[in-house]
N, C-alpha and C positions, 0 to 999 in steps of 0.2 A: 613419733615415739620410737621406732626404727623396729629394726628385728630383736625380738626377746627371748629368754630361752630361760628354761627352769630347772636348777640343780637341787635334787633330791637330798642331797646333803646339805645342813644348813651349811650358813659360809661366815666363818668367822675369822679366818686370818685373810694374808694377801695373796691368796690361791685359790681358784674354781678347777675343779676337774669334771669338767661334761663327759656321758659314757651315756651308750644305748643311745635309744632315738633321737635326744637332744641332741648329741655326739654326729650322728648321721646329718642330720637335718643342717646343721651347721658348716657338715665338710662337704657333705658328699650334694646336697640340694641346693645351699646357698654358696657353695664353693669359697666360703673364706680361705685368708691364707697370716701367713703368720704375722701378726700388726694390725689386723680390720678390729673396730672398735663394736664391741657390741654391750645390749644390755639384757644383765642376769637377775633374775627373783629367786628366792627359795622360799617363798608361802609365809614369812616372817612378818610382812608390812614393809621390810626393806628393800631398795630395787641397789643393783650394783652396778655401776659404770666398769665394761670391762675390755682388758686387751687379750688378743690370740697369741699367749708368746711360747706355745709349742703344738706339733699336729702329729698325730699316728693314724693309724688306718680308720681305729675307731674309738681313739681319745681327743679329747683338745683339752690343752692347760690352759686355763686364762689367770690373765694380771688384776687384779681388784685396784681398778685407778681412783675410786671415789664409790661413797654409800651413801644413800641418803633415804631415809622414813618417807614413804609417798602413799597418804592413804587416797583408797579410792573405794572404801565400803560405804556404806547404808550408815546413818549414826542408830539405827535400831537395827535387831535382831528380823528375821524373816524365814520361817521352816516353813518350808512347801513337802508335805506328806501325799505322796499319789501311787495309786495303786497302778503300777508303770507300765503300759502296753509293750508289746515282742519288737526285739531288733532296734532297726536303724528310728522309729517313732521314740522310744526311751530315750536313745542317746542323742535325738532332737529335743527334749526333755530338758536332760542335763546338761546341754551347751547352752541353751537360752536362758534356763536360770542361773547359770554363772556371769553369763551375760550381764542379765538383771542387775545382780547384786546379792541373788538371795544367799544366804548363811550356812544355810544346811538343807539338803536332801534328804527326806523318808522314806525309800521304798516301802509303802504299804500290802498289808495280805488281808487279804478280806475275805468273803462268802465267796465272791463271782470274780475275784483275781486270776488272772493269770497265775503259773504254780511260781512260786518265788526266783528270782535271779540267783545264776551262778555266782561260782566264785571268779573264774573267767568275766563273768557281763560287769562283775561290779569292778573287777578289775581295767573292762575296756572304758566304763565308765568314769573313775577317776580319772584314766586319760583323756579322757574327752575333758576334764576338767581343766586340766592344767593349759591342752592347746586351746580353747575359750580364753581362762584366763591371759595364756601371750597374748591372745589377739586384742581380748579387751581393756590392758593396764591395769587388772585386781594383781595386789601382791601375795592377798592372801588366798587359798583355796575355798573354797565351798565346799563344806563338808559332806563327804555320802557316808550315808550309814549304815547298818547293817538294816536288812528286812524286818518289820517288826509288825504283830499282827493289831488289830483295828482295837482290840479289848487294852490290850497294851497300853498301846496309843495312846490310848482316853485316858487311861490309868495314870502316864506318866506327865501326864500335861493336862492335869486335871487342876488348874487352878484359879482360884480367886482372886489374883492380882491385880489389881486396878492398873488400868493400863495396856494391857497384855489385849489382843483383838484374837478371837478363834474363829473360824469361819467351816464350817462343810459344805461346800459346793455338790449337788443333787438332784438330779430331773425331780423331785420328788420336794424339795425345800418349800419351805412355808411362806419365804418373800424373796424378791426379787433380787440379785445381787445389785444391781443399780440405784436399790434404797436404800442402801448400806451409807453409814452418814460418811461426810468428809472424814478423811481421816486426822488431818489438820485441827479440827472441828473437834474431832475427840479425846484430844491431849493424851496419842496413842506414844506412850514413854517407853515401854518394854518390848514393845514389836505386837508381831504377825506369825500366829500360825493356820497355814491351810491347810486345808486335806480335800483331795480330791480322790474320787470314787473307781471302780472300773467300767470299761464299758456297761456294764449291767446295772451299773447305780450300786450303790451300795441299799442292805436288805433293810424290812421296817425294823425290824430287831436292832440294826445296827446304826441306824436313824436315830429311833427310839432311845441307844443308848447315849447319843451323842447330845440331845435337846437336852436329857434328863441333867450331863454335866456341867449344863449351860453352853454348848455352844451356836454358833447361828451357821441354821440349816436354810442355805438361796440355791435358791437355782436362776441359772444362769439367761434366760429367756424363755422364749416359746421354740424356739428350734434346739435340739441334742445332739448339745456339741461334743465332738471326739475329747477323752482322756486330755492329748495334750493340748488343744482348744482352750477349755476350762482351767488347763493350771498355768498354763503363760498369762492366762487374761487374769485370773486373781493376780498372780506373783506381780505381774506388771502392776496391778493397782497399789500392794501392796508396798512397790519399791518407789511408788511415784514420787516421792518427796526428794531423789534425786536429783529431780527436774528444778527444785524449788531453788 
């Protein structure tokens, strides 16, 4: 796939201008020079074949030599909702579910959350998005969102859709996540939403309100696994028809 890099501006004529870290990464890490050929994304679905045809301290102009639509998402939707443990564990979070494939990120707030992420963490966290994405070939980004709390939540994905799978992962859940049917099996057409707890579980109140809107409360074995444990292992179940 070679080295990739990602321009914040979409790119619609035959010019890429890389600045900031991309910029860096390109001159000063992989030491290109003016003629090395490389390839660009900007979150479109588009990947661009490009040349280095000017360099400054901390710009590079690239040549748009060829474009072409290269999907490599999920053909369903996938929101992983988790109430997201401190520091370097979060932004282990959100590099493997870009990985994945998954769609969108929920930073959840709950009773026993952690106090909400910065503007700064959600900020370091988009980037963690985008270097994910170069390394793993998505063109397009996975969404993070903004913080949203657990009532919310429910609120806004509270629906009847045939199709649609909801899952609450919970030391506390009423069956096992491993008797959860194929998902193949269930002619799951509109996706996967998950939501995972914080260390403390999430409360009966908040259980209670999730059963109530129909969704399935599993927990995940006999052993209490870590925040990010629980939501790579759903996210991965949930992306597994990439394998197919």
């Amino acid at each position: 796939m070679g080295h990739r890099y990602f321009s914040e501006e979409s790119i619609t004529g035959d010019r890429v201008e890389l600045t900031g870290p991309e910029a860096h990464h390109l001159l000063h890490v992989m030491r290109a020079n003016v003629a090395a050929e490389v390839q660009v994304f900007d979150g479109s679905g588009q990947e661009f074949h490009c040349r280095v045809a000017a360099v400054a301290r901390d710009q590079a102009t690239l040549a748009v030599l060829s474009r072409s639509s290269i999907c490599r998402e999920l053909p369903h939707r996938v929101v992983l909702a988790v109430a997201l443990p401190k520091a370097d564990r979060a932004r282990w979070i959100v590099e493997k579910a870009t990985e994945l494939g998954v769609t969108e990120l929920v930073p959840l707030v709950t009773e026993h959350s952690a106090p909400p992420p910065t503007a700064r963490q959600s900020r370091r966290w988009k980037r963690a998005v985008v270097e994910a994405s170069k390394q793993c070939g998505r063109n397009r980004l996975m969404a993070v969102e903004d913080p949203c709390h657990w009532p919310r939540f429910l609120a806004e994905n509270n629906t009847t859709q045939r199709g649609v799978c909801r899952v609450v992962a919970d030391p506390g859940g009423t069956c096992r996540w491993n008797t959860l049917p194929d998902p193949a099996a269930e002619n799951i057409t509109h996706g996967y939403i998950i939501a995972v707890g914080p260390e403390g579980g999430f409360t009966g109140s908040e259980r209670a309100l999730a059963a109530e809107r129909g969704w399935q409360i599993v927990r995940m074995g006999s052993r209490i696994l870590r925040v990010e444990t629980a939501a790579l292992a759903l996210a991965a179940w949930a992306c597994r028809e990439t394998a197919r």
